[in-house]
C-alpha positions as CSV (number, residue, x, y, z in Angstrom):
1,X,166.0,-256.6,246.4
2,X,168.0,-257.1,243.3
3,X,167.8,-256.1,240.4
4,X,168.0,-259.0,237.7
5,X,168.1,-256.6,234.5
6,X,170.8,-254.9,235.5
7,X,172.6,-258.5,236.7
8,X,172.2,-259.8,233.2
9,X,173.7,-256.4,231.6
10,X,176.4,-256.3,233.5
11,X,177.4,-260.2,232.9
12,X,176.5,-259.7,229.5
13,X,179.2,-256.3,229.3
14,X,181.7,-258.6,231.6
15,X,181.0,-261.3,228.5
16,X,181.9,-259.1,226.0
17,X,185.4,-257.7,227.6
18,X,186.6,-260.9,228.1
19,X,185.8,-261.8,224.2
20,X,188.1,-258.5,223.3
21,X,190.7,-259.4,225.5
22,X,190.9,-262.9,223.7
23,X,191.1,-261.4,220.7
24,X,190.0,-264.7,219.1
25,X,190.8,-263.1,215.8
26,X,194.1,-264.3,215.6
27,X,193.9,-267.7,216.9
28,X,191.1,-268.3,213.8
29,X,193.9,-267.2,211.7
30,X,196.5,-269.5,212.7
31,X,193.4,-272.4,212.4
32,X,192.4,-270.9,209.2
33,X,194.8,-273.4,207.1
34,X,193.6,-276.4,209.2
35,X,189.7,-275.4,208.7
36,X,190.6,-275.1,205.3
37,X,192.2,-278.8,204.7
38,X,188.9,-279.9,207.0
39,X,186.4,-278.4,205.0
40,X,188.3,-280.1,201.6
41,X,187.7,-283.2,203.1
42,X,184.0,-283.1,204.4
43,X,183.6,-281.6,200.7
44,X,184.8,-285.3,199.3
45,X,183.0,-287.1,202.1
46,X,180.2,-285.5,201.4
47,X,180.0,-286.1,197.9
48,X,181.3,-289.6,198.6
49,X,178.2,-290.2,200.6
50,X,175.9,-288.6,198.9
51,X,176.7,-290.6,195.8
52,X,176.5,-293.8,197.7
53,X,173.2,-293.0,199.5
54,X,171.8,-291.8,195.7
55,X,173.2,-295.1,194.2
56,X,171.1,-297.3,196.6
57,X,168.1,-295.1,196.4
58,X,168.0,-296.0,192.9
59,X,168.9,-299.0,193.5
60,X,166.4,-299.2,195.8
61,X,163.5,-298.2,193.3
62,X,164.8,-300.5,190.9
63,X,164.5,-303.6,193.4
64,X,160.7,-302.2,194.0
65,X,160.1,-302.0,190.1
66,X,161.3,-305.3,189.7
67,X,159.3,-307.0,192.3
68,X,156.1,-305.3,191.0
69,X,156.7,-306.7,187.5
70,X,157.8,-310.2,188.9
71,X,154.5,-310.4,190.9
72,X,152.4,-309.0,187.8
73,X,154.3,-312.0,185.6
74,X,153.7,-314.6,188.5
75,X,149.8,-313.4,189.2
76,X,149.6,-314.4,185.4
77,X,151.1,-317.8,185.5
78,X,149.1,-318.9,188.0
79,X,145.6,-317.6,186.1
80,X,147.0,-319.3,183.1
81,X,148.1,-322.4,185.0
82,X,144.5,-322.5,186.7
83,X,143.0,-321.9,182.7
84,X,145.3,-325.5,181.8
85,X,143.6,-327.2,184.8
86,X,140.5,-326.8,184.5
87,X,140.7,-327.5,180.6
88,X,142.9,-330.5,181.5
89,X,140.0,-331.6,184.4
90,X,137.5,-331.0,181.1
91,X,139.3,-333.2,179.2
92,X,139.9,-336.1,181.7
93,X,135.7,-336.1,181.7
94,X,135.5,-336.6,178.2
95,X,137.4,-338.8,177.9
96,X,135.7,-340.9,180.5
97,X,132.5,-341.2,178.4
């Protein structure tokens, strides 16, 4: 029978030899000037989209406000325009007699 603990400690020591024998220290040094120049420039495209994504959310609300108040103004017209007909209707019978 095998024994998986000891499988998966000694995979997990082979693992870590290899990783030292990489030595991946240096390579992120020679990278570190490129990771630099990429993190400057997901810096400005971040703030690039945020802005825009922040710009239509307000946007956004506004259009919502707007609607609101348009429908308020239009619920209005049309109590006052049904106030004129019947007045008008009120005034055709009057005049009839």
């Amino acid at each position: 029978m095998v024994d998986i603990g000891s499988g998966i400690t000694q995979a997990s020591a082979n693992a870590t030899e290899i990783l030292e024998q990489a030595n991946l220290g240096d390579s992120l040094g020679a990278l570190s000037p490129l990771l630099d120049q990429m993190q400057a420039i997901m810096n400005v495209a971040q703030l690039f989209l945020g802005g825009i994504f922040g710009i239509y959310l307000i946007l956004l609300i506004l259009k919502w406000l707007e609607s609101r108040k348009l429908n308020k103004t239009l619920k209005k017209v049309s109590t006052d325009m049904d106030s004129i007909k019947k007045d008008l209707s009120s005034i055709k019978r009057n005049l009839k007699k």
